[in-house]
C-alpha positions in Angstrom: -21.5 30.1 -50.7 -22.6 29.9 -47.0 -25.8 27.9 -46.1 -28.7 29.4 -44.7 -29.4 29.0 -41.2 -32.9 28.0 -39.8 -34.3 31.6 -39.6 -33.6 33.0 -42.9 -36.0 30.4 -44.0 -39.8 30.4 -44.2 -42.4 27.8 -45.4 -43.9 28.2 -48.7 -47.8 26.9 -48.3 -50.2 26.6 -51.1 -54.3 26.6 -50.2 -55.3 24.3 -53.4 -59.0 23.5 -53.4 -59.9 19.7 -55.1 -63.7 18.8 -56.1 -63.4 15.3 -54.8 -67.0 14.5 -53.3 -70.3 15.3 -54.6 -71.2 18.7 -52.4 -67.9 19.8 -52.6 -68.1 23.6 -53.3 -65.9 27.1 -53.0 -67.1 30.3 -52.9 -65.1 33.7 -53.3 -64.0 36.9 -56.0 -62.5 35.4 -58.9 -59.6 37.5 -59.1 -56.7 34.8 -62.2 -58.3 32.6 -65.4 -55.1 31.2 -66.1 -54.3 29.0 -68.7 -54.6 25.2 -68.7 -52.4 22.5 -66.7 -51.2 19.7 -68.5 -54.8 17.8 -68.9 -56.1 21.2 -70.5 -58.4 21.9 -67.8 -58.2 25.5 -66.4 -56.6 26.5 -63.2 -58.6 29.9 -61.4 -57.6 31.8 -58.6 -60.2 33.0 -56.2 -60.0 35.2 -52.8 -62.7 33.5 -50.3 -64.6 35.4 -47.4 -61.6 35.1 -45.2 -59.2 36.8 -47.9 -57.1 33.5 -49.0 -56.4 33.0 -51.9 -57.6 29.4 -53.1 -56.5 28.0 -56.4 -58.5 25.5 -58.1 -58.3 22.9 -61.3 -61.3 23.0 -64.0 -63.4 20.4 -65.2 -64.9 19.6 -68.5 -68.0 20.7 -67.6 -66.6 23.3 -65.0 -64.5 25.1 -67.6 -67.4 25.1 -70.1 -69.8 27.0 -67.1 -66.6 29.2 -66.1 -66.1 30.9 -70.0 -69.1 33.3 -68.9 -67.4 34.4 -65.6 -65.1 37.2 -65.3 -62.0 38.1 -63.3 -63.6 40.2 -60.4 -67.2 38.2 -60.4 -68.1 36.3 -57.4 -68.7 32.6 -57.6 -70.3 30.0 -56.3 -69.4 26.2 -58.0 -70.6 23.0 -56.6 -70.0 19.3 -57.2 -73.3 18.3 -58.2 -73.3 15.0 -59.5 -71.1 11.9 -61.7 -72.2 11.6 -65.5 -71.3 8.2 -66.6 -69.5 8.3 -70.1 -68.3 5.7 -72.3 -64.9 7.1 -72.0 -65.1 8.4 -68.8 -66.9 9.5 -65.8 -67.6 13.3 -66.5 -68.2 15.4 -63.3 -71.5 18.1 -63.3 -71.1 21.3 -61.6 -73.7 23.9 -61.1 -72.2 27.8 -61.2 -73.3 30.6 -60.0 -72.4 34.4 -60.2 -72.6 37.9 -59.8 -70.7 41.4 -59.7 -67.9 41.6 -56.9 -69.5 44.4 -54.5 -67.1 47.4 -54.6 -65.8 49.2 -51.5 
């Protein structure tokens, strides 16, 4: 088989969005729910205001918020603070919603 030269190929790019910082937030339609990675936390899919799509890993507390969203909402979550936990620091998250405004 003959290799590919330089212009058949094209860069594969993810835009994956991490809660690292108290204030940390993302906005957009939540358009996946998909199933957990390999901690059990979610993974969503949102489309933000300039029409990427932005994946993003769930939280314990994140997660818990995110079972009353659906796939076509709009969202709002924030890193709002660090719970201290005997077996763990637990991060709080404050969510917000509402329809996604049809065209």
């Amino acid at each position: 088989m003959a290799k590919p030269t330089e212009e058949e190929w094209e860069d594969v790019e993810t835009n994956f969005f991490q809660f690292q910082n108290v204030g940390d937030s993302i906005e957009g339609e939540l358009i996946d729910k998909g199933s957990s990675d390999q901690y059990g936390f979610g993974l969503y899919t949102i489309t933000d205001k300039e029409g990427e799509q932005v994946r993003f890993h769930g939280a314990s507390h994140l997660d818990e918020l995110m079972l009353g969203v659906k796939v076509g909402d709009m969202i709002h979550a924030e890193f709002v603070d660090v719970q201290k936990r005997p077996k763990g620091d637990m991060k709080i998250f404050t969510l917000r919603k509402r329809p996604a405004k049809k065209a």
